[in-house]
C-alpha positions as a Markdown table, in Angstrom:
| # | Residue | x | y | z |
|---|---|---|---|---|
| 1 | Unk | 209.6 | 41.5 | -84.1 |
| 2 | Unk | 213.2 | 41.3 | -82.6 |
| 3 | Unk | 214.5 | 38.9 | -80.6 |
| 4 | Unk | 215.1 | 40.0 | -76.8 |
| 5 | Unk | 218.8 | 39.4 | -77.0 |
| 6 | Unk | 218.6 | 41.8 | -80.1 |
| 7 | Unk | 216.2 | 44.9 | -78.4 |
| 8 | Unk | 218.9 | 47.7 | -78.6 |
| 9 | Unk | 216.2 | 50.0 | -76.6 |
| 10 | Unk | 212.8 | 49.7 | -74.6 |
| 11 | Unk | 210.8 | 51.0 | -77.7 |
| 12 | Unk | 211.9 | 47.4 | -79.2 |
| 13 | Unk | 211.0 | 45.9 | -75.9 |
| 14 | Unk | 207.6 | 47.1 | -75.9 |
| 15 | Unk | 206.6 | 46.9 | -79.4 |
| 16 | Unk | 207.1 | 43.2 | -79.0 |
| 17 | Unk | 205.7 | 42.8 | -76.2 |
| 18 | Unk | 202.6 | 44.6 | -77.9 |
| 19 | Unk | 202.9 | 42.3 | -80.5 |
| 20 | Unk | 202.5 | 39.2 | -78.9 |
| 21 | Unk | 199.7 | 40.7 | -76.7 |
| 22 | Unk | 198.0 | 40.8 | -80.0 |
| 23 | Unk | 198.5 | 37.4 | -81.0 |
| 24 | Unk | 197.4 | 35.9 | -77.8 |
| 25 | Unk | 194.3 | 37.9 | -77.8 |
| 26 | Unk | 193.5 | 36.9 | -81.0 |
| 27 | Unk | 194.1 | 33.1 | -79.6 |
| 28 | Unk | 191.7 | 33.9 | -77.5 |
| 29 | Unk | 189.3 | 34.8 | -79.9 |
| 30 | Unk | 189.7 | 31.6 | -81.8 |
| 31 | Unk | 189.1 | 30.1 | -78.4 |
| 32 | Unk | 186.1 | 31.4 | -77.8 |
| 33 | Unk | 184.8 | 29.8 | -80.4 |
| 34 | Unk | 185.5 | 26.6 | -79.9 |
| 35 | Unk | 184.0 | 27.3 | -76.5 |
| 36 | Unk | 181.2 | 28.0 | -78.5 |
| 37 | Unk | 181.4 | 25.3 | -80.5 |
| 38 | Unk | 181.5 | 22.8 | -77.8 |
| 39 | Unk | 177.9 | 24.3 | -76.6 |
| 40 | Unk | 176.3 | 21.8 | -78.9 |
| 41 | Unk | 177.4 | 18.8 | -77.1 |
| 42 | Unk | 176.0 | 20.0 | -74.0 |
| 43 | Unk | 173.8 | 18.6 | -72.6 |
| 44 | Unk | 172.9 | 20.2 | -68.8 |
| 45 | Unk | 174.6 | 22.6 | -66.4 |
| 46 | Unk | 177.4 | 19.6 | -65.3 |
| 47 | Unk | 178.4 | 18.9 | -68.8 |
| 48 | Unk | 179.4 | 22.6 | -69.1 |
| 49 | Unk | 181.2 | 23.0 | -65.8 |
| 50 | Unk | 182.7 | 18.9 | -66.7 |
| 51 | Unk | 184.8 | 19.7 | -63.2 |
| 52 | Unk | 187.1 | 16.5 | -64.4 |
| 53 | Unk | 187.7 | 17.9 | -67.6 |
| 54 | Unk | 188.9 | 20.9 | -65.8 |
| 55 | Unk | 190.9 | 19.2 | -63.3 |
| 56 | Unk | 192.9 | 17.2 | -66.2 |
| 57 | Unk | 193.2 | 20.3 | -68.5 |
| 58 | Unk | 194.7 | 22.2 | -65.2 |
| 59 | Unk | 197.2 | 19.6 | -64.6 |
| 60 | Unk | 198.1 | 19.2 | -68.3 |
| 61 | Unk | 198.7 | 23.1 | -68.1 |
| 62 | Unk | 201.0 | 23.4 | -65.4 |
| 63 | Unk | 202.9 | 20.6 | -66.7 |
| 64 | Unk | 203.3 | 23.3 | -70.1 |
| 65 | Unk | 204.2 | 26.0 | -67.8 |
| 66 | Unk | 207.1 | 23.9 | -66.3 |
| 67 | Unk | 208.1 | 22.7 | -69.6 |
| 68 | Unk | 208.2 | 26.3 | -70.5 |
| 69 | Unk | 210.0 | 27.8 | -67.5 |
| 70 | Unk | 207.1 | 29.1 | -66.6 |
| 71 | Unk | 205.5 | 29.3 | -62.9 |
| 72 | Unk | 202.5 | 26.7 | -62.9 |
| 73 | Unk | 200.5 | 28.4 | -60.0 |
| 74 | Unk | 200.3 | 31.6 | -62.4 |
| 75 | Unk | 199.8 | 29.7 | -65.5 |
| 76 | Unk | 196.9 | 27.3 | -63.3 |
| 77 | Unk | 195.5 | 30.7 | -62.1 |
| 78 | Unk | 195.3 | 32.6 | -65.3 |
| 79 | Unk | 193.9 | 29.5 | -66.7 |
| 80 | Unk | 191.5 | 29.0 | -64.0 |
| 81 | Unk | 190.0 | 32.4 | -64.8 |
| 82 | Unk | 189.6 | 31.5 | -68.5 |
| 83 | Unk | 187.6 | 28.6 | -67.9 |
| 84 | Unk | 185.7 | 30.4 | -65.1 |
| 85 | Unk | 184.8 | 33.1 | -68.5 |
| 86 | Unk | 184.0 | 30.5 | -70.6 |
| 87 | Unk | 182.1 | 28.1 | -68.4 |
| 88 | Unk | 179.8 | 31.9 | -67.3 |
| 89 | Unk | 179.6 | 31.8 | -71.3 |
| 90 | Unk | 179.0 | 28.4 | -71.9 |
| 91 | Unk | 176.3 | 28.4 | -69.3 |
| 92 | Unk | 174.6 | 31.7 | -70.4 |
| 93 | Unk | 174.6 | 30.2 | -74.3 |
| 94 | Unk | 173.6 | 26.3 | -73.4 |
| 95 | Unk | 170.5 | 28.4 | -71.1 |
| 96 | Unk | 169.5 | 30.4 | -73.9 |
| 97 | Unk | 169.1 | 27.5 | -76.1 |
| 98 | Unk | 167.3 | 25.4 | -74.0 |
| 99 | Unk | 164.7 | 28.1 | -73.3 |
């Protein structure tokens, strides 16, 4: 993948752009196992929503995105609706254990 500085046209552009797309989905992936992972310490409905895990893991976040030049109300947003996933799939595996 090129650089920016060295895309000569928008084919290059987009190419890397698809490429990175890739990765990060497949970061996701990895992710979601983890998440699924972490279903074994669970142990009720609060542990999985663990609202001050989420509140320190959204801080820590934005304070990435500004590191990175990033905006940290997109980065806290995006990041809101990945735990929001995870939490619907936490809950829906922790309930199918304990049934």
């Amino acid at each position: 993948m090129k650089p920016p500085e060295e895309c000569a046209k928008i084919e290059d552009v987009r190419e890397a752009i698809d490429g990175l797309d890739h990765e990060i989905l497949t970061l996701l992936g990895r992710r979601a196992h983890y998440v699924t992972a972490a279903t074994r310490f669970k142990t009720g409905p609060d542990s999985v929503r663990a609202p001050e895990r989420q509140r320190a893991m959204l801080a820590l976040r934005r304070r990435w995105a500004e590191e990175a030049n990033l905006d940290p109300d997109f980065v806290e947003k995006l990041y809101k609706d990945i735990v929001s996933h995870f939490v619907a799939r936490e809950m829906e595996h922790w309930r199918g254990d304990q049934a």
